[in-house]
N, CA, C and O of each residue as an XYZ file, in Angstrom:
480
protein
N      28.460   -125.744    -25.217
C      29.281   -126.247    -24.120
C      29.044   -125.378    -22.875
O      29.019   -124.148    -22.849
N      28.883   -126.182    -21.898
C      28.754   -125.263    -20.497
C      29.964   -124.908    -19.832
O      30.907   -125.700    -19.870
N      30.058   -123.870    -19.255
C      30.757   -122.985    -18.687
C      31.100   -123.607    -16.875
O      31.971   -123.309    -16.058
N      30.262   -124.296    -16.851
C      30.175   -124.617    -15.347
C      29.293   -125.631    -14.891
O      28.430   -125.967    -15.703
N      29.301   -126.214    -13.761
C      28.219   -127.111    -13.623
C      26.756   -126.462    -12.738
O      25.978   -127.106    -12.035
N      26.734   -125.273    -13.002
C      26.500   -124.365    -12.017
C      24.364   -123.941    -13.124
O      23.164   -123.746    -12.935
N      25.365   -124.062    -14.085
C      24.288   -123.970    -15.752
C      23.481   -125.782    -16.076
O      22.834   -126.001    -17.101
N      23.648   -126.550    -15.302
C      23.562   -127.413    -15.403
C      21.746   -127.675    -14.569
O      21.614   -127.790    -13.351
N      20.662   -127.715    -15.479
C      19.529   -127.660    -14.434
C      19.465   -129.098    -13.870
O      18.342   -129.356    -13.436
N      20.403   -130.157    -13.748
C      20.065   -131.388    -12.665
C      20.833   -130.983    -11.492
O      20.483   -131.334    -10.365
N      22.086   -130.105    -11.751
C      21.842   -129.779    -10.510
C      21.742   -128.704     -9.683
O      22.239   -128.581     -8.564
N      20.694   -127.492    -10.639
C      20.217   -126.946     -9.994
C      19.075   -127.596     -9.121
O      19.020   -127.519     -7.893
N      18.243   -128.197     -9.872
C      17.342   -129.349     -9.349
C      17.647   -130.175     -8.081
O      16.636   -130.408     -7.418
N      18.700   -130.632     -7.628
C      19.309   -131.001     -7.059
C      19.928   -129.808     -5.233
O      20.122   -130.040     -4.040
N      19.953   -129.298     -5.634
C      20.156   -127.817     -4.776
C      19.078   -127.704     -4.127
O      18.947   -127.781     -2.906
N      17.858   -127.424     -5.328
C      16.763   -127.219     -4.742
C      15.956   -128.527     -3.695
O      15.104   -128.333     -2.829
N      16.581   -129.897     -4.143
C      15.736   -130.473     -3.244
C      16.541   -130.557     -1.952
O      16.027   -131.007     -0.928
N      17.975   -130.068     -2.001
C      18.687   -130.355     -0.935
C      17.805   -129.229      0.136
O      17.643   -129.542      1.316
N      17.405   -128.247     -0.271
C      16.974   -127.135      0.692
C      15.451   -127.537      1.035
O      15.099   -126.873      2.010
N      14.389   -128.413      0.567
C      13.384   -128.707      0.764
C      13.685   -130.017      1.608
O      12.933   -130.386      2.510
N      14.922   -130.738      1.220
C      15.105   -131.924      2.553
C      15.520   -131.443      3.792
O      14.989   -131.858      4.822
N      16.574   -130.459      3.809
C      16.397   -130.033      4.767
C      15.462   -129.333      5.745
O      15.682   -129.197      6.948
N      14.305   -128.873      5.024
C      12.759   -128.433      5.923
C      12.319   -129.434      6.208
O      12.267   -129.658      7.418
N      11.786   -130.530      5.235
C      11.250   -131.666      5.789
C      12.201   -132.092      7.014
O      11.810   -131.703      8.115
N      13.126   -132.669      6.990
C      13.860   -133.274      8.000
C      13.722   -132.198      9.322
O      14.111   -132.745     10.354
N      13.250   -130.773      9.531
C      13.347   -130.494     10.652
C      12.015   -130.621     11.425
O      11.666   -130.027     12.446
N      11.336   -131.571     10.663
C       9.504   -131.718     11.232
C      10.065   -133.733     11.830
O       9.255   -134.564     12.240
N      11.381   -133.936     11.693
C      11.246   -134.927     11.872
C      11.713   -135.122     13.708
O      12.453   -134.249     14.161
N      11.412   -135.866     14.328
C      11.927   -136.150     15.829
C      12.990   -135.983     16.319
O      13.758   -136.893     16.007
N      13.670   -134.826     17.313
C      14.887   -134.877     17.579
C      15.201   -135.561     17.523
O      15.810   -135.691     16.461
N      15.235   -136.879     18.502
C      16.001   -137.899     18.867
C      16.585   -138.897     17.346
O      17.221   -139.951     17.367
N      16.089   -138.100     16.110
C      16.426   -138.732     15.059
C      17.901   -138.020     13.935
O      18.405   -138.310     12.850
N      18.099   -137.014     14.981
C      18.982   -135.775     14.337
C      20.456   -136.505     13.760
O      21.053   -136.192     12.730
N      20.851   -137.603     14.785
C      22.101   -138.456     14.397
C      21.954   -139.578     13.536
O      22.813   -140.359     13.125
N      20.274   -139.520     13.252
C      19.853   -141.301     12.900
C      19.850   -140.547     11.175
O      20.680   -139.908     10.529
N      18.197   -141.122     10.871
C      18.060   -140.938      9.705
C      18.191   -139.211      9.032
O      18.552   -138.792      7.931
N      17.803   -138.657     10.043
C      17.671   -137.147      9.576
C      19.330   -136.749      9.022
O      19.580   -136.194      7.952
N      20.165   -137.110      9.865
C      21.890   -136.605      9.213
C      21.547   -137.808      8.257
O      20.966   -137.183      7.370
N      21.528   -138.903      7.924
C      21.679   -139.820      6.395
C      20.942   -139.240      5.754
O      21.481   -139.208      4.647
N      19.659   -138.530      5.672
C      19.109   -137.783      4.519
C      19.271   -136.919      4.191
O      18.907   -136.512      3.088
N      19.859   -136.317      4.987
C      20.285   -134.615      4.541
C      21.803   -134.933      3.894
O      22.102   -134.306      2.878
N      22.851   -135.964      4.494
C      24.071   -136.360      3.559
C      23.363   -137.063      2.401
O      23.756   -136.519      1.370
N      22.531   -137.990      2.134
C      21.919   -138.388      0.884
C      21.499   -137.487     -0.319
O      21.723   -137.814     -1.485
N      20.908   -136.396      0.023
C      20.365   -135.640     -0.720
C      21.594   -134.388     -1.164
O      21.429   -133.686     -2.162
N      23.188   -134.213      0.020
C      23.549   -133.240     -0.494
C      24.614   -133.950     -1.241
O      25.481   -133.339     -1.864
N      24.537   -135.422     -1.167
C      25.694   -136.152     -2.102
C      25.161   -136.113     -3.772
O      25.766   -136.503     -4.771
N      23.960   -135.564     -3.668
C      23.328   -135.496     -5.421
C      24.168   -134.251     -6.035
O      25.230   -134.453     -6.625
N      23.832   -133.443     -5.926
C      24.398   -131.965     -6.655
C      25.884   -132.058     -6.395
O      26.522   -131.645     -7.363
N      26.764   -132.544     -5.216
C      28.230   -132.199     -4.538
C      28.843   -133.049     -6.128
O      29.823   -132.595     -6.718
N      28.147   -134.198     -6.598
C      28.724   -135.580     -6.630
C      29.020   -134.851     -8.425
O      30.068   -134.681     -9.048
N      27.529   -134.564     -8.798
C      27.475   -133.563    -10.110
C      28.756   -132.569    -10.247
O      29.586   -132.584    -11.156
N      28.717   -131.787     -9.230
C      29.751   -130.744    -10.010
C      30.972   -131.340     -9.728
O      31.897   -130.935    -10.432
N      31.255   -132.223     -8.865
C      32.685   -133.200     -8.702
C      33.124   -133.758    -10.294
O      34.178   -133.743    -10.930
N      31.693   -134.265    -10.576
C      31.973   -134.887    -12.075
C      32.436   -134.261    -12.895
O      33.440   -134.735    -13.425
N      32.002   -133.114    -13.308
C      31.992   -132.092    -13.944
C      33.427   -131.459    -13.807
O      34.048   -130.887    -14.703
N      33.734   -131.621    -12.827
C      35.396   -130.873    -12.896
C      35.925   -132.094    -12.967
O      36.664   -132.040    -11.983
N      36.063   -133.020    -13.362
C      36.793   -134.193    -13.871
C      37.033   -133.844    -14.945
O      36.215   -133.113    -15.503
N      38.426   -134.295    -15.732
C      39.020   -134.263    -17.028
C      38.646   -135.285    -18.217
O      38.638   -135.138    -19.439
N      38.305   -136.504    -17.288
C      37.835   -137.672    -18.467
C      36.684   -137.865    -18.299
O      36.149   -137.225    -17.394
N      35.954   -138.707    -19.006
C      34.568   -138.630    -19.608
C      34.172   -139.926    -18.508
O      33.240   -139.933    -17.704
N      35.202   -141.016    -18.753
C      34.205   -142.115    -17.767
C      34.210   -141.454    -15.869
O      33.422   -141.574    -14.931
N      35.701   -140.687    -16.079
C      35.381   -140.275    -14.540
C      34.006   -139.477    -14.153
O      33.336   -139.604    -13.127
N      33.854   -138.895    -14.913
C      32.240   -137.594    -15.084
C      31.384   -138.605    -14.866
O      30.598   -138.538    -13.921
N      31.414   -139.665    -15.689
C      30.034   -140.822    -15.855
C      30.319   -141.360    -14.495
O      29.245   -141.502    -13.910
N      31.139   -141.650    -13.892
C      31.364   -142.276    -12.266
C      30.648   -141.610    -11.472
O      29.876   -142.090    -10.643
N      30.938   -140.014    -11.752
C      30.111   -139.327    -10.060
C      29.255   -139.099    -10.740
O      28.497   -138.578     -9.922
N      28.421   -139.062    -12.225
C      27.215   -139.077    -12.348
C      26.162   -140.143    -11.210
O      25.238   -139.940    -10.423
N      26.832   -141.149    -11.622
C      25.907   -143.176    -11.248
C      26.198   -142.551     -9.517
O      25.209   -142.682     -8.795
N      27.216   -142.025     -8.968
C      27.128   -142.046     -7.433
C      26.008   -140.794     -7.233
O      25.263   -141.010     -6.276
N      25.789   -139.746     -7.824
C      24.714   -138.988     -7.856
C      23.690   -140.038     -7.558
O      23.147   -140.374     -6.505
N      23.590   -140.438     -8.732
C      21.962   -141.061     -9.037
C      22.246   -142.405     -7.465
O      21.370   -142.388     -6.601
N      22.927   -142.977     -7.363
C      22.452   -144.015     -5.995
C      22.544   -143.172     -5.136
O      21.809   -143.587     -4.240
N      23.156   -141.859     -4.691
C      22.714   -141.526     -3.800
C      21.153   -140.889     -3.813
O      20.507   -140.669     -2.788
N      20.718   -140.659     -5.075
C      19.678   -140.524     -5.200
C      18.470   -141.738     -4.313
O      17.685   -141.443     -3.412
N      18.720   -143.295     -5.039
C      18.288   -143.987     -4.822
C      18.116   -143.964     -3.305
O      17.034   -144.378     -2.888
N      19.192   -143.460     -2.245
C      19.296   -144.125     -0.561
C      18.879   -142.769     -0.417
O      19.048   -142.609      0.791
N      18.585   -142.036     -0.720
C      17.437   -140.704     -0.066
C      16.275   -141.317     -0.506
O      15.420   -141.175      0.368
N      15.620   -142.261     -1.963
C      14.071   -142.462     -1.999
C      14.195   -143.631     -1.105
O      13.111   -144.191     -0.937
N      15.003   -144.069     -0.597
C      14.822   -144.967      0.769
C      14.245   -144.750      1.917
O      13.284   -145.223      2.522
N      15.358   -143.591      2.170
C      15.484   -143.025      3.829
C      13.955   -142.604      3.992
O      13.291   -142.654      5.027
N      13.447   -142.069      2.408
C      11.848   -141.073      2.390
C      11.028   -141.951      2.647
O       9.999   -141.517      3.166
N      11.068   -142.909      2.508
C      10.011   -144.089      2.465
C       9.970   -144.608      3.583
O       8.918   -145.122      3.961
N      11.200   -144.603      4.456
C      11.012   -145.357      6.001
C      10.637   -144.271      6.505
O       9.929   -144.556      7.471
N      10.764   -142.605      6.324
C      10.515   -142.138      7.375
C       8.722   -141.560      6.775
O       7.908   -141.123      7.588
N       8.597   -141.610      6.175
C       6.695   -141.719      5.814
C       6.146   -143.063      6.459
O       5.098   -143.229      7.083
N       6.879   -143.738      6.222
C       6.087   -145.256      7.013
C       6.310   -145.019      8.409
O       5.356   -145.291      9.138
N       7.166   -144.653      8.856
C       7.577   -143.691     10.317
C       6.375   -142.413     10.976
O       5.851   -142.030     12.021
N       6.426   -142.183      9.714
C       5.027   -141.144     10.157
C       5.934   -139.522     10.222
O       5.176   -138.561     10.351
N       7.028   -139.277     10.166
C       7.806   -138.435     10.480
C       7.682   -136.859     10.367
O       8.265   -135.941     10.943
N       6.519   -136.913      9.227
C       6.359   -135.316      8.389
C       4.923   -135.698      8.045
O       4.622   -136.880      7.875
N       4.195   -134.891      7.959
C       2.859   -134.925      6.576
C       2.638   -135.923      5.154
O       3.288   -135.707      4.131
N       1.978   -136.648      5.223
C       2.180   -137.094      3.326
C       2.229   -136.171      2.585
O       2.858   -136.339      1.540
N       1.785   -135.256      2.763
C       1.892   -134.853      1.510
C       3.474   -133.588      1.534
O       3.618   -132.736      0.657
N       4.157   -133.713      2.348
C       5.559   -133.035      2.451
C       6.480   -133.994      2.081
O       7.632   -133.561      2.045
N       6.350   -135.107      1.806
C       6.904   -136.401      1.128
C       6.811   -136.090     -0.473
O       7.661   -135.933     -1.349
N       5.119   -136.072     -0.441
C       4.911   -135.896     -2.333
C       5.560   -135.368     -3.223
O       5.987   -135.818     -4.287
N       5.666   -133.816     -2.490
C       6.467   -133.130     -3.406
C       8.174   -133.295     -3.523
O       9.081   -132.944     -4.277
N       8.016   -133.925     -2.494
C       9.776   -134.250     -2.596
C       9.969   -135.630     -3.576
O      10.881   -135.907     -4.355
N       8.981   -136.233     -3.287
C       9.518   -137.815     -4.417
C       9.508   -137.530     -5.935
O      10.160   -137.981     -6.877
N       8.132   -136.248     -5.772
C       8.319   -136.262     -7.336
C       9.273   -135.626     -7.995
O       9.637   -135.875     -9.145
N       9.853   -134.481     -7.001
C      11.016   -134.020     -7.410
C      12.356   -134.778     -7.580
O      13.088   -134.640     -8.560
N      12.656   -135.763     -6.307
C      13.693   -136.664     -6.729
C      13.221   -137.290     -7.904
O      14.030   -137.043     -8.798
N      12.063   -138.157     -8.421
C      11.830   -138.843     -9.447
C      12.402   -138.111    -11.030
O      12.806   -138.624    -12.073
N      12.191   -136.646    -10.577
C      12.651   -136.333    -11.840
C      13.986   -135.865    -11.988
O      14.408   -135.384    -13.040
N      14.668   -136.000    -10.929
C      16.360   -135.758    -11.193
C      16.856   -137.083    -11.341
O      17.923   -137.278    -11.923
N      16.131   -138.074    -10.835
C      16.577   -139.604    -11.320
C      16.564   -139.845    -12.360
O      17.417   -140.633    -12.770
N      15.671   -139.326    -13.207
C      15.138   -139.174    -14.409
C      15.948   -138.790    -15.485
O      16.134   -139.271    -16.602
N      16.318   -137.968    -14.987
C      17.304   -136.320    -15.855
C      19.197   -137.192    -15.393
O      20.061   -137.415    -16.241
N      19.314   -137.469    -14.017
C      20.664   -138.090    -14.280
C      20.907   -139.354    -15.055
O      21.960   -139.489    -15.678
N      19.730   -140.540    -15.041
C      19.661   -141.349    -15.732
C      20.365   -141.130    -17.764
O      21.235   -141.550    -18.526
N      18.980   -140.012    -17.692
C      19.415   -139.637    -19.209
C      20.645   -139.214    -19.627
O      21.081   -139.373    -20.767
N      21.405   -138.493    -18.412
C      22.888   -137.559    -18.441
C      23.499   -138.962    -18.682
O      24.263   -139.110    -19.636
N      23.255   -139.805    -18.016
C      24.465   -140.868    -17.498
C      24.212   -141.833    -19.222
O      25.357   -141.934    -19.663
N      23.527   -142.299    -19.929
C      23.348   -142.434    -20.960
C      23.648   -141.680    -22.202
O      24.063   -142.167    -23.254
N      23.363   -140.319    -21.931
C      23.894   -139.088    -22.907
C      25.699   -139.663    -22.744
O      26.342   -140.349    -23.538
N      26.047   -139.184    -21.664
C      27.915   -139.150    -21.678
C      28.254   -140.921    -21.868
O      29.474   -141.074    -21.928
N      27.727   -141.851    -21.941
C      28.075   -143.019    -22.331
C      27.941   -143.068    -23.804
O      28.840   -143.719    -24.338
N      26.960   -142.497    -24.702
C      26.741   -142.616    -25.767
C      27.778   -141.767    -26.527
O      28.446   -142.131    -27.494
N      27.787   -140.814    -26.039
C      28.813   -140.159    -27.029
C      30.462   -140.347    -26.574
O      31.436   -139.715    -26.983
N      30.417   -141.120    -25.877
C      32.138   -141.477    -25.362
C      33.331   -142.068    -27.099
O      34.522   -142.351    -26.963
């Protein structure tokens, strides 16, 4: 049993991409600071916030709730990444490493969110 959500590597995982969205997003165009750049940087810090929210919940489906809002906010950051690469906004390859990293916390909350349904 964990002690915290702190021991939890999705969202340490999660932490970590919040601090790599925030580098990317500062290669992106001022004039975008109110637009997409604040929705991706709130997208990406609603992953980990949403985790340990769950986590200090008392019941099991509430935990499984801010798990699924983790993971879509997951989903509207591999959005925001995709318009702003088609945007041209950063490097491709400063995208790469970020999708594959979201891909695998999508991955890992998916399984969480299945783990705490299964054993309910």
């Amino acid at each position: 049993m964990l002690n915290t959500y702190k021991e939890l590597v999705v969202w340490q995982k999660g932490v970590e991409l919040v601090v790599e969205i925030y580098n990317l997003t500062k290669l992106y165009p001022k004039e975008e600071l109110y637009g997409i750049t604040s929705q991706t940087r709130r997208a990406a810090v609603s992953i980990p916030a949403n985790i340990a929210e769950g986590f200090t919940r008392k019941h099991r489906q509430e935990y499984v709730q801010f798990i699924r809002i983790a993971f879509a906010s997951g989903a509207e950051l591999e959005t925001h990444l995709v318009i702003a690469k088609k945007l041209g906004f950063a490097p491709l390859k400063d995208f790469e490493s970020l999708e594959r990293l979201l891909d695998e916390i999508m991955r890992m909350l998916n399984a969480f969110i299945n783990k705490l349904v299964a054993n309910h």
